[in-house]
RODO-2510 file (C-alpha; in nm, 4 decimals, decimal comma):
residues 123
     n   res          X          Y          Z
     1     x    10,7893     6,4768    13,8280
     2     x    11,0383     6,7615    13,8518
     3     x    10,9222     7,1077    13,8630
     4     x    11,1434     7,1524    13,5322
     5     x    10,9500     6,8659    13,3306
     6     x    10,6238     6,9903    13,4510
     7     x    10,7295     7,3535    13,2562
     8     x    10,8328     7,1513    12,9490
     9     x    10,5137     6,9541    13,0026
    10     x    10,2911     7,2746    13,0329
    11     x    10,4833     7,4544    12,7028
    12     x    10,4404     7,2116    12,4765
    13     x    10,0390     7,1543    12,6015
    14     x    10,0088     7,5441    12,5243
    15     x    10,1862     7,4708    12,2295
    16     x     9,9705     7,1887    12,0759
    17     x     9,6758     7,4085    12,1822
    18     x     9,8010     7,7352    12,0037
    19     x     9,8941     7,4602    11,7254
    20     x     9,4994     7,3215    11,7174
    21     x     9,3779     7,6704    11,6478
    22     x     9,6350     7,7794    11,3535
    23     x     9,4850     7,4816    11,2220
    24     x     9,1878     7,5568    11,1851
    25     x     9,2571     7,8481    11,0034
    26     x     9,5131     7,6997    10,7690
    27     x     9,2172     7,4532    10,6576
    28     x     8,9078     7,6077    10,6238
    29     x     8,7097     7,5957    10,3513
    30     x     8,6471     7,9552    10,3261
    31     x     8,7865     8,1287     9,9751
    32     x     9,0869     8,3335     9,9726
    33     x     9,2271     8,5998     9,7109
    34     x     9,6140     8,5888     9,6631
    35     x     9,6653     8,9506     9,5057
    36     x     9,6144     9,2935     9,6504
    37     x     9,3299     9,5152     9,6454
    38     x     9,3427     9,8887     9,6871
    39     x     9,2172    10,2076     9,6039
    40     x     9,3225    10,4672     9,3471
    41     x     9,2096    10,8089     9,2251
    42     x     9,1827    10,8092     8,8775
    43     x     9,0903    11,0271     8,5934
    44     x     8,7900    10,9866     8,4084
    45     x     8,9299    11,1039     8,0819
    46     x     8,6663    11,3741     7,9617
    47     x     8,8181    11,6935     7,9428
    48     x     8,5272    11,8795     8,1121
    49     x     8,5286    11,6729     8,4134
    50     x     8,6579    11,8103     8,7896
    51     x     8,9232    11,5065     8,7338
    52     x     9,0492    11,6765     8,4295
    53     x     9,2488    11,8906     8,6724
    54     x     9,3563    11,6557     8,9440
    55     x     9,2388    11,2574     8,9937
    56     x     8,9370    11,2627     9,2000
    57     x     8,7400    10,9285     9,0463
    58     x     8,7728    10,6675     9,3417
    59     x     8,8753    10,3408     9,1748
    60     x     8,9437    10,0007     9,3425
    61     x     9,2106     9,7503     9,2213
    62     x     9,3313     9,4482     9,2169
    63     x     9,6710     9,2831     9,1489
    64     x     9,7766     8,9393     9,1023
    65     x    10,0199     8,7059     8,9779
    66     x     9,8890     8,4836     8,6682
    67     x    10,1576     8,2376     8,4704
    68     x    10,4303     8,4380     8,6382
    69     x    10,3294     8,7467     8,5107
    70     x    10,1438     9,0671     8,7300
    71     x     9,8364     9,1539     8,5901
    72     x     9,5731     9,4183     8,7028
    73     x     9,1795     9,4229     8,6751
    74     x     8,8886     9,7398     8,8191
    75     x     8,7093     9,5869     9,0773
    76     x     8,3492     9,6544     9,0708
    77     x     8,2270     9,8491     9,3969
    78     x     7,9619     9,5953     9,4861
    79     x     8,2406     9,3477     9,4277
    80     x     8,5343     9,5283     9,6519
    81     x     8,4368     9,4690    10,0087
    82     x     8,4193     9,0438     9,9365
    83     x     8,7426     9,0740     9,7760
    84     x     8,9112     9,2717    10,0713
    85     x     8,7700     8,9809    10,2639
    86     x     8,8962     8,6877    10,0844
    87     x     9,2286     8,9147    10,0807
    88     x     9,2289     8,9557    10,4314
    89     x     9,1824     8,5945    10,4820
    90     x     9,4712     8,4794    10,2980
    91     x     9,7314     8,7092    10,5259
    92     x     9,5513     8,5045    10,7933
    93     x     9,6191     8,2131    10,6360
    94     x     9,9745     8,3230    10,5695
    95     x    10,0798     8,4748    10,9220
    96     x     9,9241     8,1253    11,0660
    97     x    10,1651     7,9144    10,8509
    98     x    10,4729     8,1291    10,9852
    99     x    10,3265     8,0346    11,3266
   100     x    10,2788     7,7157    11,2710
   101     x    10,6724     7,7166    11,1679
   102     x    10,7887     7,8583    11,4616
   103     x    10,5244     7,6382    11,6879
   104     x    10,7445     7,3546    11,5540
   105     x    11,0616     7,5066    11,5921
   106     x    10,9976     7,5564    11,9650
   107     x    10,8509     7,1958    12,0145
   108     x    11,1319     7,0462    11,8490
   109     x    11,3793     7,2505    12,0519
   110     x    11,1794     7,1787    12,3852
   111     x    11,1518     6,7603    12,2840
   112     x    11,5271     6,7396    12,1534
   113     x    11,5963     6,8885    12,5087
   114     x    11,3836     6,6586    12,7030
   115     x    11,5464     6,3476    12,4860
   116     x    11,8768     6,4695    12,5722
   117     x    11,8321     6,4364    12,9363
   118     x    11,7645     6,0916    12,8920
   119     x    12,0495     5,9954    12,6671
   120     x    12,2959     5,7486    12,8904
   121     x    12,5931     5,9533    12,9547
   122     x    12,8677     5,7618    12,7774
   123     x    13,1995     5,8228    12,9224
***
């Protein structure tokens, strides 16, 4: 074997490795939240408050997508830190699907090559 095929050999092995691991992400059983979660400083509403000046209430949200419209719900606190979680989880599962799309670009650009070299030369 050339030194060439042994390259192409080893890329595509790193490849299907890389490609074993995204995998595993992409289908685990693990919940995700599609939607964003942040905090917010709010105001409490009673005029006698600190806030009543300037927000100061802490206040975690979360936005989503429901029936094609956006739609916005309080997050409890003891709720937040699961949800950030499952939130974080799904841009994992997200970047590894781009990865996986450009794993397969590369393998199909590195076997298309490797076919080509052994196409019979027709003259």
């Amino acid at each position: 074997m050339g030194k060439s095929i042994e390259k192409k050999r080893a890329a595509l092995e790193d490849l299907w490795r890389r490609r074993k691991e995204l995998l595993e992400v992409l289908l685990a059983e693990t919940p995700v939240l599609i939607g964003t979660i942040y905090d917010t400083l709010r105001k409490c509403g009673n005029p006698t408050c600190h806030c009543a000046e300037r927000p100061t209430h802490r206040q975690t949200l979360l936005l989503f997508t429901k029936a094609g419209r956006r739609r916005c719900r309080f997050v409890r606190q003891q709720d937040a830190e699961a949800l950030r979680q499952a939130a974080q989880r799904y841009r994992d599962w997200r970047k590894a699907l781009r990865e996986l799309h450009t794993l397969q670009n590369r393998e199909r650009g590195l076997l298309k090559g490797k076919i080509l070299k052994r196409a019979i030369d027709l003259k």
